[in-house]
C-alpha positions in Angstrom: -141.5 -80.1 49.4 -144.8 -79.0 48.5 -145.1 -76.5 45.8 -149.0 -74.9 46.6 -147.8 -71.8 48.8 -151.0 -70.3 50.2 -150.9 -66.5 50.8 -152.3 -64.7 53.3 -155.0 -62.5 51.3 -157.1 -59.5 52.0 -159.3 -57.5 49.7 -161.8 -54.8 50.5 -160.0 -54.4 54.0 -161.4 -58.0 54.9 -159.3 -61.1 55.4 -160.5 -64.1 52.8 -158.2 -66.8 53.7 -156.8 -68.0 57.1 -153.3 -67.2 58.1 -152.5 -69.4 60.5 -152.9 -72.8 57.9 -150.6 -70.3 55.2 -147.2 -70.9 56.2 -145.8 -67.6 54.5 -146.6 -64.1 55.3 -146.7 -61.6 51.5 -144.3 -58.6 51.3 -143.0 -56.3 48.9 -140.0 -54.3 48.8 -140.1 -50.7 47.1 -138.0 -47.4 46.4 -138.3 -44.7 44.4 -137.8 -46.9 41.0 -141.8 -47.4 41.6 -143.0 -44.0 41.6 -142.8 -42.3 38.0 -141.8 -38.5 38.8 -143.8 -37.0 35.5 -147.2 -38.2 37.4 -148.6 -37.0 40.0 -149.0 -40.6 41.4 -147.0 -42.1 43.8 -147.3 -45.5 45.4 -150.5 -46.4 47.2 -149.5 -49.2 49.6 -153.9 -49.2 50.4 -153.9 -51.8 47.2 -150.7 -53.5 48.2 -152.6 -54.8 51.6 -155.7 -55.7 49.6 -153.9 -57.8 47.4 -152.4 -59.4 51.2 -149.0 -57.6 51.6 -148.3 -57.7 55.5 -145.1 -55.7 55.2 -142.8 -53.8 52.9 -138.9 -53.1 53.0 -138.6 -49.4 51.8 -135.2 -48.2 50.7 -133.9 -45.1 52.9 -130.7 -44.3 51.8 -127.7 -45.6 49.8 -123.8 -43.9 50.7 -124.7 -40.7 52.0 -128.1 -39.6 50.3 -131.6 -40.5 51.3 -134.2 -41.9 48.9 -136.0 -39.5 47.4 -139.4 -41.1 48.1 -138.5 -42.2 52.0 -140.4 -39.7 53.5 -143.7 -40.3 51.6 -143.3 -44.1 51.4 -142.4 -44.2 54.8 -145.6 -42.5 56.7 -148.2 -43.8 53.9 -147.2 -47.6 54.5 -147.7 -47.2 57.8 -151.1 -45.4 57.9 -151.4 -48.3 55.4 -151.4 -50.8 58.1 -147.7 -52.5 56.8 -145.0 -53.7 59.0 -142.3 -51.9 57.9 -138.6 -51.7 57.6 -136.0 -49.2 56.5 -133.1 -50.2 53.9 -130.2 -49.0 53.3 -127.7 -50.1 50.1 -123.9 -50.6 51.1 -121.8 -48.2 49.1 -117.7 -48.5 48.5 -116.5 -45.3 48.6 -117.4 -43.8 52.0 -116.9 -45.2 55.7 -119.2 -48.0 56.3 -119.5 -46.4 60.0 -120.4 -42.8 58.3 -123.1 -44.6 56.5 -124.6 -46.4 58.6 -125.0 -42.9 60.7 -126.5 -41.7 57.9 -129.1 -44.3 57.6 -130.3 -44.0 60.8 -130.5 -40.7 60.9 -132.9 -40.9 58.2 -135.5 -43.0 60.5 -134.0 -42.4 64.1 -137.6 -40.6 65.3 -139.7 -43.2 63.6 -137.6 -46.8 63.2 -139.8 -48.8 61.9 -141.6 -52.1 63.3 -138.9 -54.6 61.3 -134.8 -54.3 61.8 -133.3 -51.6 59.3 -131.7 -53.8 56.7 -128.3 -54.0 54.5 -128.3 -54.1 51.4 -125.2 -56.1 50.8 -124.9 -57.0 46.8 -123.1 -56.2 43.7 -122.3 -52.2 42.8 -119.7 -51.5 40.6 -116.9 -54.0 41.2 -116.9 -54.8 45.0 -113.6 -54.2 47.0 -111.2 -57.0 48.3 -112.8 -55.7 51.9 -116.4 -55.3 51.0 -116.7 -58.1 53.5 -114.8 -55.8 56.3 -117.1 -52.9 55.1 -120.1 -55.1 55.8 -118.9 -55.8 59.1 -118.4 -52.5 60.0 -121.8 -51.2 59.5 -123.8 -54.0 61.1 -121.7 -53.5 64.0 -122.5 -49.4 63.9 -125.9 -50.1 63.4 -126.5 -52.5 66.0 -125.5 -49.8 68.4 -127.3 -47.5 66.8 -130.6 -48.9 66.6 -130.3 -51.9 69.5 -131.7 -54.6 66.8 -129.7 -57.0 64.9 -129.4 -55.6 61.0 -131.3 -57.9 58.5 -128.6 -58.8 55.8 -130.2 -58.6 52.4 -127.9 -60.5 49.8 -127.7 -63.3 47.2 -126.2 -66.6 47.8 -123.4 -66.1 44.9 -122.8 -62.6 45.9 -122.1 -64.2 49.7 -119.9 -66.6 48.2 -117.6 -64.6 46.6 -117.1 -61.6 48.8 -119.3 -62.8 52.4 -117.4 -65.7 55.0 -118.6 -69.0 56.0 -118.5 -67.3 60.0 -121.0 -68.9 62.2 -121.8 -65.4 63.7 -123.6 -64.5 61.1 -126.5 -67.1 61.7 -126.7 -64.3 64.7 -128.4 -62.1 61.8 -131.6 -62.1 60.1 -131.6 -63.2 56.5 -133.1 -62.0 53.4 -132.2 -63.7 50.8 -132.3 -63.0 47.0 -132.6 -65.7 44.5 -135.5 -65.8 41.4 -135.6 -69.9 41.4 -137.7 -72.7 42.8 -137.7 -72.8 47.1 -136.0 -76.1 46.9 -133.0 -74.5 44.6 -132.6 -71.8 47.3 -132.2 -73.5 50.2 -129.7 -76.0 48.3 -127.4 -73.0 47.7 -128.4 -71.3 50.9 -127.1 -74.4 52.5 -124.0 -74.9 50.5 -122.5 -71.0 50.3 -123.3 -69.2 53.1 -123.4 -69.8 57.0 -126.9 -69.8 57.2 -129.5 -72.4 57.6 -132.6 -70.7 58.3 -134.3 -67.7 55.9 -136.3 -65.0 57.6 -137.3 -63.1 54.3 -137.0 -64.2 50.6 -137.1 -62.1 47.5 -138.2 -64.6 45.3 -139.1 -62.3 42.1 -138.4 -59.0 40.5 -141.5 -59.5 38.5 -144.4 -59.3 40.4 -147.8 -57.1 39.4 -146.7 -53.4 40.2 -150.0 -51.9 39.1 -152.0 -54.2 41.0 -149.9 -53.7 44.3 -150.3 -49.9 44.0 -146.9 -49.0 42.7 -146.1 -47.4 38.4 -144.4 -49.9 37.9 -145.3 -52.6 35.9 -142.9 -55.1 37.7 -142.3 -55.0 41.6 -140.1 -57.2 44.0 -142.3 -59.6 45.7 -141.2 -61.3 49.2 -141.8 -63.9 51.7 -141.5 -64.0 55.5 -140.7 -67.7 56.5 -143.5 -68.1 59.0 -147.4 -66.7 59.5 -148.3 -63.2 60.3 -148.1 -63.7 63.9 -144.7 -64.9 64.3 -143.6 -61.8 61.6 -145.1 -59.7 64.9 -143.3 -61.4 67.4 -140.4 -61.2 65.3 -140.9 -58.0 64.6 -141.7 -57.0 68.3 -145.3 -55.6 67.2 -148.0 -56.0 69.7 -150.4 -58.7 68.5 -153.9 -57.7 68.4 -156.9 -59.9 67.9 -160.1 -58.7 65.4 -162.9 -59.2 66.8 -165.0 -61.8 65.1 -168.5 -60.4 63.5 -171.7 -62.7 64.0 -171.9 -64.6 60.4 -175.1 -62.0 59.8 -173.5 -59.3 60.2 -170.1 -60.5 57.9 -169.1 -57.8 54.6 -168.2 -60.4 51.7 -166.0 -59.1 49.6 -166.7 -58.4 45.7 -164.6 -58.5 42.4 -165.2 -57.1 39.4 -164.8 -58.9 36.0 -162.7 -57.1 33.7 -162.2 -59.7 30.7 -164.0 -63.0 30.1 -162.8 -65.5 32.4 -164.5 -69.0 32.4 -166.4 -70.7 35.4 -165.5 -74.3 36.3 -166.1 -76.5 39.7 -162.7 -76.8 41.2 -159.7 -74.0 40.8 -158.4 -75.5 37.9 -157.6 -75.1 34.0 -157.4 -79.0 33.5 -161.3 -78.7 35.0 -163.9 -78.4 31.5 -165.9 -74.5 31.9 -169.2 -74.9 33.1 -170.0 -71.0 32.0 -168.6 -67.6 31.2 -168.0 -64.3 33.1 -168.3 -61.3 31.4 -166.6 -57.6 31.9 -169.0 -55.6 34.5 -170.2 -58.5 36.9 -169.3 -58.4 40.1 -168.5 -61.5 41.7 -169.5 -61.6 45.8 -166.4 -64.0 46.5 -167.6 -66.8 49.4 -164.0 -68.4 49.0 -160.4 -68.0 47.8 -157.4 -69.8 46.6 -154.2 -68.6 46.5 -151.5 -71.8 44.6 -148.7 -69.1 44.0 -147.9 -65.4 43.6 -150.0 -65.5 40.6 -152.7 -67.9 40.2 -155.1 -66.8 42.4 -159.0 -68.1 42.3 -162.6 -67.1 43.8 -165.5 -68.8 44.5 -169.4 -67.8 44.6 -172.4 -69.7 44.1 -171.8 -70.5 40.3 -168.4 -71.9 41.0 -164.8 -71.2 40.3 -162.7 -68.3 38.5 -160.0 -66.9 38.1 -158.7 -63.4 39.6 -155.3 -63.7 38.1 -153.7 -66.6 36.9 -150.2 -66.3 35.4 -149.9 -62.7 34.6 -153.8 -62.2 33.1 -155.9 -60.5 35.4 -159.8 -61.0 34.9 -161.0 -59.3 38.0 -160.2 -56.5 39.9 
C-alpha cells in the first residue's frame, strides 16, 4: 500500500490541491478538552478549514450531561463551513436507552449533517454487558434520529467486550488506532466484524494551535473516500464552485516565520538552492501534502516547507 496520503487542503478560503485525485477527506474531532476556560479563547474552527478540515466530530454529551462547549462548537463549526457530527460517550451507570434520549435531545432541532456517533471505549472497568449496553443505545438512537449510529471504538476494545455479529457491518465505523494504515486494517480484519472503515482516528497528536483549538495536541481523522462521497454519505447537497477565469484567480500566500531552505523538488534528501527568512511572504503556485505533517509549497524560486514533522516555518 502506498504510504504518500494526499490531503485535501485549503488556505485563505481557496482550495490548493484537487480532491478528487486525494483519496482521504481531513477531519478533526474536538470537545471541551480544547478550549482552555481561564482565556477568553475558544476554538476557531475558521483555521481548522484553512488547514483542509472538511468535518469535525464534536462531543455532545457523555451519561446524562451535555458538553460544556456543545453549544458554541456546535453553531461556529457550522458557520465554519464543516460537516458535522454530534458524539456522545457510552457511560455504565445509567440506562443506555435514557442516554441516548439525552443525547439527542441535545441536537434534536439542529442534527447535524453526519450520523450522531457512539463513543464505545474503555471508562472505568467496562461491565460484563457493556456489549448489551451498546446495543441498546444504537437501537434507541436509530429511532430517534432515523440514521444508523456511527460506532466509534478501538479494535482491542471491540475484542474484548464487542461480538464478531455480522449486523454490525450495518453500522458506520470509526475506528481508533495511532499505527501505520496497513497495521489497522490487519486488526480491523482480524477482531472485529468489520471490513470496511468510514472514519479513522489515526493520531491524538496533531497541531492544535494551528487547527484553531488551545490545545497543543488535537485528534486528527480520516474519511475513507474524497469530499464528495463524505456528502453523499453524509446526505449533504453537493454544490459545485464556480470556476474563476485564470485572470481573475486569488493565490494564496504564506508567511515565513523561521528560516526554512528552498530546494527544487519537496524533499530534504534534495541539496538547498537558497534560504527563506522570517517576514516573506510566499504567493504559493502549488502544494504538497505526503502526510499529516509534512506539508510543502511552491512559488517561482522553488520548494519549502510549511510544516514538516512538527516544525512549522510558515503560517
Amino acid at each position: 500500500m502506498n504510504d504518500v496520503v494526499y490531503l485535501p487542503l485549503v488556505m485563505n478560503g481557496i482550495v490548493v490541491a484537487e480532491e478528487e485525485s486525494m483519496p482521504y477527506t481531513l477531519g478533526i474531532d474536538v470537545s471541551r478538552w480544547q478550549d482552555n476556560n481561564s482565556t477568553a479563547q475558544q476554538m476557531d474552527f475558521t483555521k481548522s478549514v484553512a488547514m483542509g478540515a472538511k468535518f469535525v466530530f464534536i462531543k455532545s454529551s457523555q451519561r446524562l450531561w451535555t458538553d460544556e462547549d456543545i453549544l458554541y462548537n456546535w453553531k461556529t463549526a457550522k458557520v465554519a463551513g464543516l460537516l458535522r457530527g454530534a458524539y456522545h460517550f457510552l457511560d455504565w451507570d445509567v440506562s443506555p436507552k435514557d442516554q441516548a434520549q439525552y443525547a439527542w435531545s441535545v441536537i434534536q432541532n439542529d442534527p447535524g449533517e453526519l450520523p450522531p456517533v457512539i463513543d464505545f471505549e474503555y471508562w472505568n472497568p467496562p461491565p460484563a454487558n457493556a456489549y448489551d449496553m451498546l446495543w441498546n443505545y444504537v437501537i434507541e438512537m436509530e429511532r430517534l434520529s432515523g440514521k444508523k449510529p456511527i460506532i466509534y471504538t478501538g479494535v482491542f476494545f471491540w475484542e474484548s467486550y464487542g461480538t464478531q455479529a455480522d449486523v454490525w457491518k450495518n453500522y458506520p465505523l470509526w475506528i481508533a488506532s495511532y499505527s501505520t494504515q496497513e497495521y489497522m486494517e490487519y486488526n480491523l480484519d482480524r477482531l472485529t466484524p468489520w471490513n470496511k472503515w468510514h472514519f479513522w482516528q489515526y493520531t491524538s497528536k496533531g497541531d492544535g494551535i494551528a487547527f484553531g483549538a488551545e490545545s497543543l495536541n488535537l485528534d486528527m481523522n480520516y474519511f475513507n473516500g474524497t469530499l464528495d462521497e463524505l456528502k453523499v454519505f453524509s446526505g449533504s447537497e453537493i454544490i459545485q464552485e464556480p470556476e474563476l477565469p485564470i485572470n481573475q484567480v486569488i493565490l494564496p500566500t504564506l508567511k515565513v516565520i523561521r528560516n526554512v531552505f528552498v530546494r527544487i523538488t519537496p524533499s530534504t534528501a534534495i541539496k538547498e538552492i537558497a534560504t527563506r527568512y522570517p517576514g516573506e511572504v510566499v504567493k504559493v503556485l502549488e502544494i504538497k501534502s505526503f502526510n499529516p505533517v509534512s506539508v510543502w509549497v511552491r512559488d517561482e524560486r522553488g520548494w519549502s516547507a510549511v510544516v514538516h514533522y512538527g516544525v512549522r516555518y510558515m503560517e
